[in-house]
C-alpha positions in Angstrom: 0.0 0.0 0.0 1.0 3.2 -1.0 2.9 5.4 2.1 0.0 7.9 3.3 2.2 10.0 5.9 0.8 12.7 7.0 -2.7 12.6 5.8 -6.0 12.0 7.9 -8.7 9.5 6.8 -12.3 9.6 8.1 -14.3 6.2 8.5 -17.4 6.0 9.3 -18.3 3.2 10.9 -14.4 2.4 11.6 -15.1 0.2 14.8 -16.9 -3.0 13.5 -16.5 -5.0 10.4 -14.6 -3.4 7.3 -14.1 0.0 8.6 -12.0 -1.8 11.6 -10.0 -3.4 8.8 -10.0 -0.2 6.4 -8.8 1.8 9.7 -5.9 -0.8 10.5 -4.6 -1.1 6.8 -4.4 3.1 6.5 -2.8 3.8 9.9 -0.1 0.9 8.7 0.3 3.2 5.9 1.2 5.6 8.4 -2.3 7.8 8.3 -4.2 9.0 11.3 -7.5 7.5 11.7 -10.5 9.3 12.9 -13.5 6.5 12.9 -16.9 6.9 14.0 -19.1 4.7 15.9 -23.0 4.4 16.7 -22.7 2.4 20.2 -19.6 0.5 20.1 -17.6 3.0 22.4 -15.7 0.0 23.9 -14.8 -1.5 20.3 -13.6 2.3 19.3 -11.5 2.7 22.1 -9.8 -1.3 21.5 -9.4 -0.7 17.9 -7.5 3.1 18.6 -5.4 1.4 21.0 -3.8 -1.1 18.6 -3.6 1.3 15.9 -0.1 1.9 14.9 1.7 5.9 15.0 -0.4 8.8 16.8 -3.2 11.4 16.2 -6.3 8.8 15.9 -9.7 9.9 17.4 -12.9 8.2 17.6 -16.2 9.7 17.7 -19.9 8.7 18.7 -21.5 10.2 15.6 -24.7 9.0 13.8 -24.9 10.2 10.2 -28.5 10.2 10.1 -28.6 13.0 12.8 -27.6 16.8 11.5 -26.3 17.7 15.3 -23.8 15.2 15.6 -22.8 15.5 11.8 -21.8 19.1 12.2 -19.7 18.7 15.5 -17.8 15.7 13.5 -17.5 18.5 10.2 -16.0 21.1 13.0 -13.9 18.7 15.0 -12.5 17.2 12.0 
C-alpha cells in the first residue's frame, strides 16, 4: 500500500466489520484514523489502542442525525 504519511482518513463506521480493517490497513500506511461509531464505544476505544503511529480519534457520531454530523465537520 501506498505510504500515506501525513494525511487523515475519516471512517465512518471504523469500529466494526470493514471500517476496523480499512482503519488498520491506513494507519499501517502511516495515516491518522479518525473512525466513527453508533454504540460501540468500547470496540472504538480497543481498535484506537492497537492502531499503529499517533493522532487517531474516535467519535460517537450517527450520520442520520444533522447535530452530531456538524460537531464531527468542526472537530475534524
Amino acid at each position: 500500500m501506498t505510504t500515506m504519511q501525513e494525511k487523515t482518513v475519516l471512517v465512518t463506521g471504523g469500529a466494526g466489520g470493514i471500517g476496523t480493517a480499512i482503519c488498520q490497513r491506513v494507519a499501517e500506511s502511516g495515516a491518522s484514523v479518525i473512525l466513527t461509531y453508533h454504540n460501540s464505544k468500547q470496540s472504538a476505544e480497543t481498535l484506537l489502542a492497537s492502531l499503529p503511529g499517533t493522532g487517531h480519534l474516535a467519535l460517537q457520531t450517527r450520520v442520520d442525525e444533522t447535530p452530531t454530523v456538524q460537531e464531527l465537520a468542526e472537530r475534524v
